[in-house]
C-alpha positions as CSV (number, residue, x, y, z in Angstrom):
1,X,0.0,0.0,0.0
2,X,3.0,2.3,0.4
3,X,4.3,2.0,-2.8
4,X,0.7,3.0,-4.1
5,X,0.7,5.8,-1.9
6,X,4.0,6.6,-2.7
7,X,3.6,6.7,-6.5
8,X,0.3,8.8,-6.2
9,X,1.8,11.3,-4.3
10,X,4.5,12.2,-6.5
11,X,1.7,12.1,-9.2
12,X,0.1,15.4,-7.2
13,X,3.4,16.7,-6.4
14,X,4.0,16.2,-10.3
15,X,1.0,18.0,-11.2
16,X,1.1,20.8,-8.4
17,X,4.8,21.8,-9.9
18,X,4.3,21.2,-13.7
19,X,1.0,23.2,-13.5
20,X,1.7,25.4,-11.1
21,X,4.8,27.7,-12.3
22,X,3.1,31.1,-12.3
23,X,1.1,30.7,-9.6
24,X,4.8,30.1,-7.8
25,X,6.6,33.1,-9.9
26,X,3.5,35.5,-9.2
27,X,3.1,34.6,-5.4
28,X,7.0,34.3,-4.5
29,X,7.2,37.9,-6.3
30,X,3.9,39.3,-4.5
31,X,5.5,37.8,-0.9
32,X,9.1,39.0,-1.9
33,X,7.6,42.3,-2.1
34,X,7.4,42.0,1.8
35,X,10.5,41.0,2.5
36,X,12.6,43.6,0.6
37,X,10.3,46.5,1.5
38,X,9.4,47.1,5.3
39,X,6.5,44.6,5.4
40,X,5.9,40.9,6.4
41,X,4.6,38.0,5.2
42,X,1.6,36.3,7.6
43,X,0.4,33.3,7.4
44,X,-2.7,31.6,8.2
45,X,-3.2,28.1,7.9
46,X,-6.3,26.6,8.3
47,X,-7.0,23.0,10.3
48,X,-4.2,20.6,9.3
49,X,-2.8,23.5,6.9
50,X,-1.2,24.7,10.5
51,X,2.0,22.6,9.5
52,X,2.8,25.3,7.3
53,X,2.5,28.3,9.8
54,X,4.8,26.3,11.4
55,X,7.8,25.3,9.3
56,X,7.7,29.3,8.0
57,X,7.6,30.1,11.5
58,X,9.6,27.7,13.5
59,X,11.1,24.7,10.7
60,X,14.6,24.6,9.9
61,X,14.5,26.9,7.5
62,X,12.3,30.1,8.7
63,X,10.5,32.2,5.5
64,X,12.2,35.5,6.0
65,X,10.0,38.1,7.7
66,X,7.3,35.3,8.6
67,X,4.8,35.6,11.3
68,X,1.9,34.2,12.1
69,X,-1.4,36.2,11.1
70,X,-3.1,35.0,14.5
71,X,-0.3,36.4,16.5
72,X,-2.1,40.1,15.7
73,X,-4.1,41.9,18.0
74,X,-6.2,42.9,14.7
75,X,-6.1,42.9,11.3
76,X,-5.8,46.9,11.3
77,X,-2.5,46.5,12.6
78,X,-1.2,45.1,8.9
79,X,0.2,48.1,7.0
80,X,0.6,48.1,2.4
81,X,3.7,46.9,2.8
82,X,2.4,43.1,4.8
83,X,0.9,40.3,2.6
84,X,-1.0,37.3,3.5
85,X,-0.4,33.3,2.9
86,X,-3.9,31.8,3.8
87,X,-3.8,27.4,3.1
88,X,-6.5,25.6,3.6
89,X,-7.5,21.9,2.0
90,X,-10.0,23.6,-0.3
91,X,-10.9,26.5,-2.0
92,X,-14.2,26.5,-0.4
93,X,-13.1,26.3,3.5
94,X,-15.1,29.0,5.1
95,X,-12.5,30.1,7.9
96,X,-10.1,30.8,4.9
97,X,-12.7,32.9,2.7
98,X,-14.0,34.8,5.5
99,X,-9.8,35.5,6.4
100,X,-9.2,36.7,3.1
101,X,-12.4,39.1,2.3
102,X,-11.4,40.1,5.9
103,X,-7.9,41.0,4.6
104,X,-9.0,41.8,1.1
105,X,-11.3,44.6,2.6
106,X,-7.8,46.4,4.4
107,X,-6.4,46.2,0.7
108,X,-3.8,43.6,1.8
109,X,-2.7,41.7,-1.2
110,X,-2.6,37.8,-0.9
111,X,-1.3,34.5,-1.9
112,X,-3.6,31.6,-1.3
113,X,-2.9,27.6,-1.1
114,X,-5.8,25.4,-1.7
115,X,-7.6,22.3,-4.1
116,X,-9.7,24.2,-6.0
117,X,-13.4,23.3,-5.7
118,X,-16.3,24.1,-7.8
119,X,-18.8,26.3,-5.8
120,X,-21.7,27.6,-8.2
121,X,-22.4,31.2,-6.9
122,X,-20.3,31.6,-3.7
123,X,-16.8,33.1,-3.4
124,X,-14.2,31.0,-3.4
125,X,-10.6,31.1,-1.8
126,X,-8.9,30.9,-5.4
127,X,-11.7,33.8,-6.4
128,X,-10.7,36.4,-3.9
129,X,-6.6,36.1,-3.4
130,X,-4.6,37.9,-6.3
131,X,-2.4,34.8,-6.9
132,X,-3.4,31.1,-6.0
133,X,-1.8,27.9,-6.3
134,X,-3.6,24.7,-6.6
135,X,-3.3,21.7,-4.9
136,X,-5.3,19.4,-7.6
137,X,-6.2,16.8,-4.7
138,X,-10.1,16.5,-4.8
139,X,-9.8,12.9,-3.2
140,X,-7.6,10.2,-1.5
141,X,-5.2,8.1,-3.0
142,X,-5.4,4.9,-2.1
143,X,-8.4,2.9,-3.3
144,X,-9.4,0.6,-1.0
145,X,-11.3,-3.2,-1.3
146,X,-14.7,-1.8,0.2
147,X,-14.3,0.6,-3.1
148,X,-13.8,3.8,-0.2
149,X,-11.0,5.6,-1.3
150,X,-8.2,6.8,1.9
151,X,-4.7,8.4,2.4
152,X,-5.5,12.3,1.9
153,X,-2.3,13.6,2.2
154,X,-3.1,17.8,1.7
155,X,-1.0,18.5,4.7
156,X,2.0,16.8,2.6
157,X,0.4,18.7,-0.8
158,X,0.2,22.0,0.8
159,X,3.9,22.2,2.2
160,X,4.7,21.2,-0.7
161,X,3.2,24.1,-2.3
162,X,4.6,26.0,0.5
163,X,8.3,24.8,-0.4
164,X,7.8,25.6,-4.3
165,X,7.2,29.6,-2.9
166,X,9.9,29.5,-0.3
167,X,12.6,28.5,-3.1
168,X,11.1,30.9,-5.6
169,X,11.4,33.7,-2.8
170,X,14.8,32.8,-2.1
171,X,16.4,32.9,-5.9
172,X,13.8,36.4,-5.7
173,X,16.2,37.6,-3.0
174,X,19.2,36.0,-4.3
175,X,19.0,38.1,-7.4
176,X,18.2,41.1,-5.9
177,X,21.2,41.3,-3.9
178,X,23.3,40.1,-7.4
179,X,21.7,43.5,-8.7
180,X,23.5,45.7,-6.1
């Protein structure tokens, strides 16, 4: 069963990367802005999304001006210069939409992780964030014998994601300083 899992997963981490390379230019650029300028870069992660507040918090390997956007006091304390991360399994998670139209309304520009779902008539995470990157994982991986289908690894998917934007920010950065 490991090897199946194993196999599908790089599948989504295949599809995530091949699909995905503007939605990791745009949103490395649009968080980059942050870190060069006097802002910072908060993110919110939603349910079992919270793994990446915490490796761009408190992994290895920090994101550069990182904090976590439930460490404010309120949302009027963000400035121009701050953007958002919001990541959340779906497009459609509620605590992630209302965060971003909360954020969207104090003109705070954001990059958003989720799968993006179909939702006829409602806003959407992918709708309101000016750059999104999809995670393209609607189900689990593993089929089982009872025809149930398990292993939904969006934690996995959405660092993941979160990696692809971390190295893009960093060759950002590394070619800024190359300019000077």
């Amino acid at each position: 069963m490991l090897k199946i899992f194993t196999t599908q997963l790089q599948g989504v981490f295949g599809r995530i990367g091949g699909d995905e390379d503007f939605g990791f230019e745009d949103g490395a650029r649009l968080l980059a802005q942050a870190v060069v300028g006097d802002g910072r870069i908060y993110i919110h992660g939603v349910k079992e999304m919270k793994a990446v507040e915490f490796e761009a918090t408190e992994g290895a390997e920090p994101l550069p001006k990182a904090m976590l956007l439930s460490d404010l006091d309120s949302y009027h304390d963000l400035t121009d210069t701050d953007r958002a991360l919001i990541v959340s399994r779906f497009s459609t998670d509620e605590e992630a939409i209302e965060t971003a139209k909360a954020l969207k309304e104090l003109e705070i520009e954001i990059v958003a992780i989720s799968t993006v779902m179909p939702d006829e008539g409602a806003e959407t995470l992918d709708s309101i964030a000016d750059v999104h990157i999809d995670l393209k994982l609607k189900k689990p991986l593993i089929p089982g014998d009872d025809g149930e289908r398990f292993g939904f690894p969006s934690g996995m998917a959405g660092l993941y994601a979160y990696y692809g934007l971390a190295f893009t920010i960093k060759e950002i950065l590394e070619e800024q300083d190359d300019e000077y």
